[in-house]
Each structure stands twice: as C-alpha cells, then as structure tokens.
C-alpha positions as CSV (number, residue, x, y, z in Angstrom):
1,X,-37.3,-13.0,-5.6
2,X,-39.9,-11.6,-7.5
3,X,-43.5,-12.9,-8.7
4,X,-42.7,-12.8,-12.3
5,X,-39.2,-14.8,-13.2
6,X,-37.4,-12.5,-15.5
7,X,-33.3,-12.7,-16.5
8,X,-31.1,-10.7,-15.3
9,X,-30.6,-9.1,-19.0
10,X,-34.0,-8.6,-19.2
11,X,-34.0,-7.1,-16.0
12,X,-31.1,-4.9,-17.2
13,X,-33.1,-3.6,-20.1
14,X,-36.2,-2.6,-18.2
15,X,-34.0,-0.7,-15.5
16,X,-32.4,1.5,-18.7
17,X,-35.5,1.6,-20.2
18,X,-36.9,3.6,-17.0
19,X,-33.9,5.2,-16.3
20,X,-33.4,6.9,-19.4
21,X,-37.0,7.2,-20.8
22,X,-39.4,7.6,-17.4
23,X,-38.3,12.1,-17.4
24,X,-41.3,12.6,-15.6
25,X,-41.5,10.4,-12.4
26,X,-39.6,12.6,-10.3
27,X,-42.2,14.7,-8.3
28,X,-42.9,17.1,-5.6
29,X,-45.9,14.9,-4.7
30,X,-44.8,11.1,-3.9
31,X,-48.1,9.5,-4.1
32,X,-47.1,9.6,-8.0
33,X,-44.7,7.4,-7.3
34,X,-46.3,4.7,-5.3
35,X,-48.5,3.6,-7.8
36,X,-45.8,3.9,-10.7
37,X,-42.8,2.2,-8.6
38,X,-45.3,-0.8,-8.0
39,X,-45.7,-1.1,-11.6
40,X,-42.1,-2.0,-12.0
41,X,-41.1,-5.7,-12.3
42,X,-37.5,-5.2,-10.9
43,X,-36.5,-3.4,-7.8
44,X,-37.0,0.5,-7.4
45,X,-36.2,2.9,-4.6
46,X,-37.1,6.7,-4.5
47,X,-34.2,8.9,-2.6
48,X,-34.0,12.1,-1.5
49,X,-30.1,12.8,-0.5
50,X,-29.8,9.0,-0.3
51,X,-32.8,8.6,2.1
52,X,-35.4,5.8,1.3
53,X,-38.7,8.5,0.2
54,X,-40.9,5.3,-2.1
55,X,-39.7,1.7,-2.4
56,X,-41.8,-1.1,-4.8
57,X,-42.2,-4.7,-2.8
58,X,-39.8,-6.2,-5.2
59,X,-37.1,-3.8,-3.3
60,X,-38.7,-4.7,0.0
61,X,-38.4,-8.5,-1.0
62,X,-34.9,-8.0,-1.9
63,X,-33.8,-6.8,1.1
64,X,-36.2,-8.8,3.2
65,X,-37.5,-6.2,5.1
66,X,-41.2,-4.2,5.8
67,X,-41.6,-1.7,3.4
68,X,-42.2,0.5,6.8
69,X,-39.1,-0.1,8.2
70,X,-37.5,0.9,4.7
71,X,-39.3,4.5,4.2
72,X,-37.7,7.3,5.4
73,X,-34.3,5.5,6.6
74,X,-30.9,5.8,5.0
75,X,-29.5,3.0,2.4
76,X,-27.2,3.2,5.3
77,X,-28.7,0.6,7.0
78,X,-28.1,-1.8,3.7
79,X,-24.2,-1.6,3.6
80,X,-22.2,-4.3,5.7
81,X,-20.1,-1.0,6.7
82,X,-20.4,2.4,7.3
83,X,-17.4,3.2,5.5
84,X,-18.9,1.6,2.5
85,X,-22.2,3.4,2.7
86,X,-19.8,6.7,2.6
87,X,-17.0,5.2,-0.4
88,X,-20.2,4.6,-2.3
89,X,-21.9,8.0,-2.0
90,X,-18.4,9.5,-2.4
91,X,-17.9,8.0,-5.8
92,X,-21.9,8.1,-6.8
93,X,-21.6,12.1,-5.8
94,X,-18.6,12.8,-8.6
95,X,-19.9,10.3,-11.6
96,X,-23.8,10.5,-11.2
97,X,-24.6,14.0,-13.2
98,X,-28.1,14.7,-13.6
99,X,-31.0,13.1,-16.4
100,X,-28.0,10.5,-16.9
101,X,-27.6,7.3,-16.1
102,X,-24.3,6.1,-13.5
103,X,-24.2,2.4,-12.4
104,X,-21.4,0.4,-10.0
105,X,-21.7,-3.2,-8.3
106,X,-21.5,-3.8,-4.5
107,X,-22.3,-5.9,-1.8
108,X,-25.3,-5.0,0.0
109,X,-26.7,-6.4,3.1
110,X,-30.2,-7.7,3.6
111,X,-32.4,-7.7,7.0
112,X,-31.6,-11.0,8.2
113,X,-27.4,-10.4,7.6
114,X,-27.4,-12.0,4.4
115,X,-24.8,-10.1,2.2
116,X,-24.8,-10.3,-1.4
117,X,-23.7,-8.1,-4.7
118,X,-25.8,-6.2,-6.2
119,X,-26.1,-3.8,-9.5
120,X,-27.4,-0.4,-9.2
121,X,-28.5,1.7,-11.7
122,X,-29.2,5.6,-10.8
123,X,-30.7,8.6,-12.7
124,X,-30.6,12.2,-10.6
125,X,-33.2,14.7,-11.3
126,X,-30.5,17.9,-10.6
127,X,-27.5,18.9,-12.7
128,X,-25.7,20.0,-9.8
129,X,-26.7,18.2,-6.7
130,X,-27.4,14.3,-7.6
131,X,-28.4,12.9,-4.4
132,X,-31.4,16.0,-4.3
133,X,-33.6,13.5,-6.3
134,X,-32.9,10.3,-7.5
135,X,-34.0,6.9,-8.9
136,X,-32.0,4.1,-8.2
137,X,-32.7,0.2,-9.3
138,X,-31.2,-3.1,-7.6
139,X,-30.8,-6.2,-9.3
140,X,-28.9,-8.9,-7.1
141,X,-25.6,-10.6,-9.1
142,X,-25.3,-14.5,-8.9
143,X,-21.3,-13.9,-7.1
144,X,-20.0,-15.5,-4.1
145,X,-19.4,-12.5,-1.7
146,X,-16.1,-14.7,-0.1
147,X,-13.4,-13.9,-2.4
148,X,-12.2,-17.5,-2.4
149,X,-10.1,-17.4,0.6
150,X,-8.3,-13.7,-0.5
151,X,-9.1,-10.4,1.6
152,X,-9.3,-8.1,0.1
153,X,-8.7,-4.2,1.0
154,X,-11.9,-1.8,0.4
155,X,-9.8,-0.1,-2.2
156,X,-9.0,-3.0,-3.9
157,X,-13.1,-4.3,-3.8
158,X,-13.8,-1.3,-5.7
159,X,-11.0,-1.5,-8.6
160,X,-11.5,-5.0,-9.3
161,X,-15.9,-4.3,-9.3
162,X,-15.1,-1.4,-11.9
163,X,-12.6,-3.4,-13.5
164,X,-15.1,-6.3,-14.1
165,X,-17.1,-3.5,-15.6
166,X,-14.7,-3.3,-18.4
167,X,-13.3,-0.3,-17.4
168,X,-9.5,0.8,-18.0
169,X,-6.9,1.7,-15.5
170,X,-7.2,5.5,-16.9
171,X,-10.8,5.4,-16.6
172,X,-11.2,4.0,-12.9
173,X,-8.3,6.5,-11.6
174,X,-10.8,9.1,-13.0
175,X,-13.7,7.8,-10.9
176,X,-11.6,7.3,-7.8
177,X,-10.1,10.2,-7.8
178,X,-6.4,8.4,-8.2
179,X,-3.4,8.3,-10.4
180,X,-3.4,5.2,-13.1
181,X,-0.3,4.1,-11.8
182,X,-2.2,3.5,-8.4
183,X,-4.6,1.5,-9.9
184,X,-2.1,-0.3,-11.5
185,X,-0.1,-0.6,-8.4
186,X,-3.4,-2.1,-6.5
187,X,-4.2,-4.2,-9.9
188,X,-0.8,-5.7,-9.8
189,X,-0.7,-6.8,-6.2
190,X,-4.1,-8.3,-6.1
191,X,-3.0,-10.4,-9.1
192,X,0.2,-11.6,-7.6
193,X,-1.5,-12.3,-4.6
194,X,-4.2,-14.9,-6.2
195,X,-1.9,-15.7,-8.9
196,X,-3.3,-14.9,-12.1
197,X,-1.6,-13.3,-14.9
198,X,-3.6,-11.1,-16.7
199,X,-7.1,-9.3,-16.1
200,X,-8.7,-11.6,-18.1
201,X,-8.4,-14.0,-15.4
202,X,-8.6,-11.4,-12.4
203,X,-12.5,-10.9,-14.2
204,X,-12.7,-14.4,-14.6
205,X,-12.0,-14.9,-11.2
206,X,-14.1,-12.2,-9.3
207,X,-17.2,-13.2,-11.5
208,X,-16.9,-16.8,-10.9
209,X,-20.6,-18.2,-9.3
210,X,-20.7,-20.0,-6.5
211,X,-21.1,-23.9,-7.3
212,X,-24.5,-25.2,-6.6
C-alpha cells in the first residue's frame, strides 16, 4: 500500500520514532505539516478533536479515498459503526495523556467498504484535553476481520484486541473503566464459546492470518 515496501516492525519503529521524538510538529499553522506528514513512509493523520486537519497520501491510499474528501471530516466516517467511532474516542479520551504515546487495534473501514484491522498509534499535544491536538499513525494488521464463524459482542472485540496486546485482566478493567472480574467474566465466556482453554490460544486464535 505504499511506494516503498517496508515491514510492519519497521513500520512500528518509525511511527514511535515520530511519536515520541517529532515535539515540534504540532502547529498553529498546518502548512508545517503538509510538507513534514508527506515525508513520512507510513500513514499519518493530523486531528484536531478527532477531525481529519493534514493527512500524508500513504493515509489516503490506505483508506482509498481523495485526500479532499479526507480533510476536514471526522475519523467517523472510517468506523464500520458509529458506536465504535464513540467506544474508541471513549477509551482514547481516558488512556491518551498528553507528549505520550497510547496505542489500541481496531477494524477500520475503507472507501469502497472494505473493513480491515488496523494499529494506531497517538501522541496529544495537551495534558488535559487529548483530542485538542493530536498525531495519530495507521498501519493495517494482516487479521481476518470474520472471527471464524464466532460473533462476537463489541465489549468482547475490545477485551480480546487489548488482550492480544498482552495486557492483564487488572490492566484492561483499568482502561475500560470495569471491574477485573468483568473482564474475566467476558474472557471466560468467549473461551467456552470457541473452545479454547487458556489465553494462549484465545491470542493464538484472534491473531491467526487469513490463509492465502
């Protein structure tokens, strides 16, 4: 999807890189950022309370659409759902402090209806107000978005995406805003229900590729 094949770890690396190291690219004046955002190999968006500002053409060519009819809309329009647009911002607005770096996995939805997951890595410019300013960067996942034959709830998409990111039951219920023994609870029924025993194979499972 982009000129210049890099791997997904590499793309990893450069997204840290310029989310921990680039202080200065947050500006009053967002001509700065068109040139500097097109310099960027990997896909970069430019928000403003979660509202498209600057967008490189690896972003546009990820989500298959004009870069025209990407500026000044919401990421709304990139969910498969509302109600995931607002989950997302809800758990991005109590984990994303400002000058540090939050990132979650999701499936995102591209202008011809394609859905597919996708890692997202943010930075806020603000302490108090994260979505004032912020610099977010996309890099799609090779994971089948059916859940082989199992449908799963909404709340049960997002424990299993944060458990994948190794996170514990303790530390999830923090993010969510939940008790550990709901995550649990939700843990323990999603296993049951694909029968699997332990979350080695509940990760195994989720991150499995689709075969070729």
């Amino acid at each position: 999807m982009t000129k210049n094949k890099i791997s997904l770890d590499e793309a990893r690396w450069i997204a840290v890189f310029i989310l921990l190291f680039v202080r200065t690219i947050v500006a009053e004046n967002t001509e700065h950022w068109t040139y500097r955002l097109d310099e960027i190999p990997v896909p970069m968006v430019f928000a403003t309370y979660r509202i498209i500002r600057d967008c490189n053409e690896e972003f546009s060519r990820l989500f298959k659409y004009a870069r025209s009819d990407l500026i000044d809309h919401s990421f709304a329009q990139l969910y498969p759902r509302h109600s995931d647009f607002v989950r997302t911002g809800r758990t991005w607005q109590a984990n994303l402090p400002g000058g540090q770096v939050y990132y979650d996995e999701r499936i995102m939805t591209a202008g011809d209806g394609q859905r597919f997951w996708c890692q997202v890595h943010g930075r806020a410019r603000h302490a108090t107000d994260p979505f004032a300013q912020a610099i977010y960067c996309f890099q799609p996942l090779t994971r089948p978005v059916a859940s082989n034959g199992v449908s799963l709830t909404d709340r049960q998409s997002q424990i299993i995406t944060l458990v994948v990111q190794g996170k514990t039951s303790a530390e999830i219920a923090l993010e969510l805003d939940l008790s550990a023994r709901t995550v649990e609870s939700h843990r323990a029924r999603l296993m049951r229900a694909i029968g699997i025993r332990n979350s080695a194979e509940l990760v195994a499972w989720f991150t499995k590729s689709e075969e070729k």
